[in-house]
C-alpha atoms as a printed R data frame, in Angstrom:
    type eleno elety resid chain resno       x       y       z
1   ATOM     1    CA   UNK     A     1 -26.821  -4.630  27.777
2   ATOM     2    CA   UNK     A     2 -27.213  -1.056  25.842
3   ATOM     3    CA   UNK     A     3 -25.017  -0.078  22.913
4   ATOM     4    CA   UNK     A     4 -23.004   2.355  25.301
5   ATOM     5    CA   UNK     A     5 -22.332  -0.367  27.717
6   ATOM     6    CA   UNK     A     6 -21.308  -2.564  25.167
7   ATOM     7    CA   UNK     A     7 -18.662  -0.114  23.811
8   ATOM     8    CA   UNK     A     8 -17.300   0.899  26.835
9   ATOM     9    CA   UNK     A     9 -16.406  -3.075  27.531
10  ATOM    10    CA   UNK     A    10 -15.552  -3.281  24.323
11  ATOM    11    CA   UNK     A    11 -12.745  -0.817  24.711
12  ATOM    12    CA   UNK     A    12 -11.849  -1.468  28.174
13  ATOM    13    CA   UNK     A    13 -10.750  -5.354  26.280
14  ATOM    14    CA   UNK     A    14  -9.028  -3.260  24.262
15  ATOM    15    CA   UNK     A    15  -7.151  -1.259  26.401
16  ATOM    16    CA   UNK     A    16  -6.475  -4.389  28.745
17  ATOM    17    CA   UNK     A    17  -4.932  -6.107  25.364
18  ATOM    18    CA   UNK     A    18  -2.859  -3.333  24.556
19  ATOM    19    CA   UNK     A    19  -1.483  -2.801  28.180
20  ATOM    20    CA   UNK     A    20  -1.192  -6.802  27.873
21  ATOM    21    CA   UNK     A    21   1.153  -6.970  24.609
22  ATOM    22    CA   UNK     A    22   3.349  -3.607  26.090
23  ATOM    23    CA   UNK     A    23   4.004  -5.866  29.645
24  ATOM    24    CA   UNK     A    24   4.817  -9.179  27.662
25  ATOM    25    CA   UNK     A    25   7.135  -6.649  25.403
26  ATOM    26    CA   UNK     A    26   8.935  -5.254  28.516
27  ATOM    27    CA   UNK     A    27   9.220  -8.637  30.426
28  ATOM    28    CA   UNK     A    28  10.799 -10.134  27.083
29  ATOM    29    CA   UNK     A    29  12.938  -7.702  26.325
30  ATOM    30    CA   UNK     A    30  16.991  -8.812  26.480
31  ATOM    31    CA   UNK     A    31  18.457  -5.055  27.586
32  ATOM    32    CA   UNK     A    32  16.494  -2.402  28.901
33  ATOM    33    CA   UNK     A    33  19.045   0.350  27.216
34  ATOM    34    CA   UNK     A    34  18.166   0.882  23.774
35  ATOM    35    CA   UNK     A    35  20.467  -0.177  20.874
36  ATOM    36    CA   UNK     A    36  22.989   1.946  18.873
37  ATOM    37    CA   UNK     A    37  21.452   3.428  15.253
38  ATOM    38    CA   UNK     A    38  22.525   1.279  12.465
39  ATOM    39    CA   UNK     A    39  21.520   0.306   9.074
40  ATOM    40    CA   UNK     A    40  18.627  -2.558   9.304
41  ATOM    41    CA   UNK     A    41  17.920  -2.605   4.950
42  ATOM    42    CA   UNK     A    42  20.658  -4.417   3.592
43  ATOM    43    CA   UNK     A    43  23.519  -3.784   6.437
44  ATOM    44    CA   UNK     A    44  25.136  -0.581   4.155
45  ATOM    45    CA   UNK     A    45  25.352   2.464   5.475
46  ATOM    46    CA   UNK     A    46  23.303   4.690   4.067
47  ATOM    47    CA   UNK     A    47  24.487   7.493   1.286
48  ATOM    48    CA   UNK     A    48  21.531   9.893   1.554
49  ATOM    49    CA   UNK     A    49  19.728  11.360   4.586
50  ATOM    50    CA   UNK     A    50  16.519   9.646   4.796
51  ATOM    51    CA   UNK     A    51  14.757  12.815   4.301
52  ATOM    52    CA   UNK     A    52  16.390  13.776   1.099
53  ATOM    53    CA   UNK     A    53  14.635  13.993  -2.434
54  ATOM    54    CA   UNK     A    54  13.748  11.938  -4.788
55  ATOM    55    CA   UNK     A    55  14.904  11.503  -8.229
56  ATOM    56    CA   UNK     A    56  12.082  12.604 -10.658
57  ATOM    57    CA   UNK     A    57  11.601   9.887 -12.250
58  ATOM    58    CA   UNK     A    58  10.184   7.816  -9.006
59  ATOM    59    CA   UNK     A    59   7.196   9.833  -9.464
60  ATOM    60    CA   UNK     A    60   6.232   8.843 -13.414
61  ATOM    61    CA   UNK     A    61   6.996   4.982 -11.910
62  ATOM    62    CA   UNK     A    62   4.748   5.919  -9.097
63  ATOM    63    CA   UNK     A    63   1.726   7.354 -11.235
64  ATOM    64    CA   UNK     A    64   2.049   4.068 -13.645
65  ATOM    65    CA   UNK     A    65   1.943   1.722 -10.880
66  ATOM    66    CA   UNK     A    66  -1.094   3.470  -9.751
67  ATOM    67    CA   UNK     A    67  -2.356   3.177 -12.983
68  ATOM    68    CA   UNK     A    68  -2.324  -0.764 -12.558
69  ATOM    69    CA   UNK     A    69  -3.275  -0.797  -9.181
70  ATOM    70    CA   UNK     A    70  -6.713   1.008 -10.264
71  ATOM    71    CA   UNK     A    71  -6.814  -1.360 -12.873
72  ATOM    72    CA   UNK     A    72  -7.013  -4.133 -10.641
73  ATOM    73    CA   UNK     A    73  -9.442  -2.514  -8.148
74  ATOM    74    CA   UNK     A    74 -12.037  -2.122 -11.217
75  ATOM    75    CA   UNK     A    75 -11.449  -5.025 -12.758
76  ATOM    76    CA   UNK     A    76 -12.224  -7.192  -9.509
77  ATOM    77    CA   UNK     A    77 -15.755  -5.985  -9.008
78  ATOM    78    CA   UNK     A    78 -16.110  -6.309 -12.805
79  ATOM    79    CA   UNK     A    79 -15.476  -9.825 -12.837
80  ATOM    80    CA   UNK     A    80 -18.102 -10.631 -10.498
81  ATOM    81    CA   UNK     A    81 -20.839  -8.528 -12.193
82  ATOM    82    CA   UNK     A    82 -20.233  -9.285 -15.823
83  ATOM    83    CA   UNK     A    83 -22.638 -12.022 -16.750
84  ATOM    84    CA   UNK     A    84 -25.715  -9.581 -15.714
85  ATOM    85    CA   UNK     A    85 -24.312  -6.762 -17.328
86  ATOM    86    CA   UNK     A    86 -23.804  -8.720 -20.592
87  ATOM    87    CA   UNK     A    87 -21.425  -7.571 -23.408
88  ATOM    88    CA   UNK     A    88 -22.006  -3.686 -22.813
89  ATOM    89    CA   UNK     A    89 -19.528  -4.461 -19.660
90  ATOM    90    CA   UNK     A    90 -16.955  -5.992 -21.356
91  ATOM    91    CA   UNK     A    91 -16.591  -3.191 -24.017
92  ATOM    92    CA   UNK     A    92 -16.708  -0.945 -21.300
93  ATOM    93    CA   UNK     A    93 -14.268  -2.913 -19.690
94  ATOM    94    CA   UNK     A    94 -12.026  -2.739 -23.205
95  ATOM    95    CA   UNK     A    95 -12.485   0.573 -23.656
96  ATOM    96    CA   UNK     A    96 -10.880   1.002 -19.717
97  ATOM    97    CA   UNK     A    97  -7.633  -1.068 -20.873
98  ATOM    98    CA   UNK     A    98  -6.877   0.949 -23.568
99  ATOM    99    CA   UNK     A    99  -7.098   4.230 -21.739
100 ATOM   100    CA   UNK     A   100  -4.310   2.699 -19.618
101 ATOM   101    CA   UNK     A   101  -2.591   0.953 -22.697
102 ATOM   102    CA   UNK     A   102  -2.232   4.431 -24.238
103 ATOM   103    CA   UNK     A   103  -1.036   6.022 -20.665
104 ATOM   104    CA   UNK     A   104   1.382   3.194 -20.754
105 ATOM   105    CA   UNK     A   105   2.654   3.761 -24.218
106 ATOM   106    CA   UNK     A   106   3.109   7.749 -23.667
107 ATOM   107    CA   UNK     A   107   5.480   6.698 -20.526
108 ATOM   108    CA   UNK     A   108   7.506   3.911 -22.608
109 ATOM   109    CA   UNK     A   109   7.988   6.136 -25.676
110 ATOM   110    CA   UNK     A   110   9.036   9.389 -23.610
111 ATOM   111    CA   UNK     A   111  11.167   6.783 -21.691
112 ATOM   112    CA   UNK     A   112   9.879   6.632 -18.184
113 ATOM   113    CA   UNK     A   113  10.019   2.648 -17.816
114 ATOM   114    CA   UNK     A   114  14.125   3.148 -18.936
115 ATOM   115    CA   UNK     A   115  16.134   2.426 -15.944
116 ATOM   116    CA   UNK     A   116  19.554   4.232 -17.323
């Protein structure tokens, strides 16, 4: 079997598994009218329009949790590579952390991790 042949079964499984989970989904379904809008977070109505703005401050929370999450997606690889890199990747690795301890000082002393 070619690569083209094998493709095109490939996605007629996939189209057969789709059409497969949309049929179980309309022969399980209890009503076939669809339900009223409410609330599904926490059962309150909402306040805002779901499309409304954000308060500034979500965005300096945003940029530090992106900070971390970067952290994290360095430090994995780094882990498995630092016994052949030797000490030059750990001070590399140092070095990294305080760049983001100093980001994350700047944000606590103009205030951005204070909820009130």
């Amino acid at each position: 079997m070619n690569g083209f042949a094998a493709a095109l079964s490939l996605l007629g499984v996939v189209a057969l598994a789709v059409a497969g989970v949309y049929g179980a989904g309309w022969a399980l379904r209890i009503s076939s009218e669809p339900l009223e809008a409410a609330p599904f977070e926490s059962g309150l109505e909402p306040v805002e329009h779901a499309v409304s703005r954000f308060h500034v401050r979500w965005y300096t929370i945003t940029m530090l949790f992106l900070a971390f999450d970067m952290e994290m997606v360095f430090m994995y690889p780094w882990t498995l590579i630092i016994s052949a890199m030797g000490p030059s990747a750990v001070i590399e690795m140092f070095v990294f952390l305080a760049i983001l301890l100093a980001g994350v000082i700047y944000a606590w002393r103009e205030g951005a991790l204070r909820w009130t």
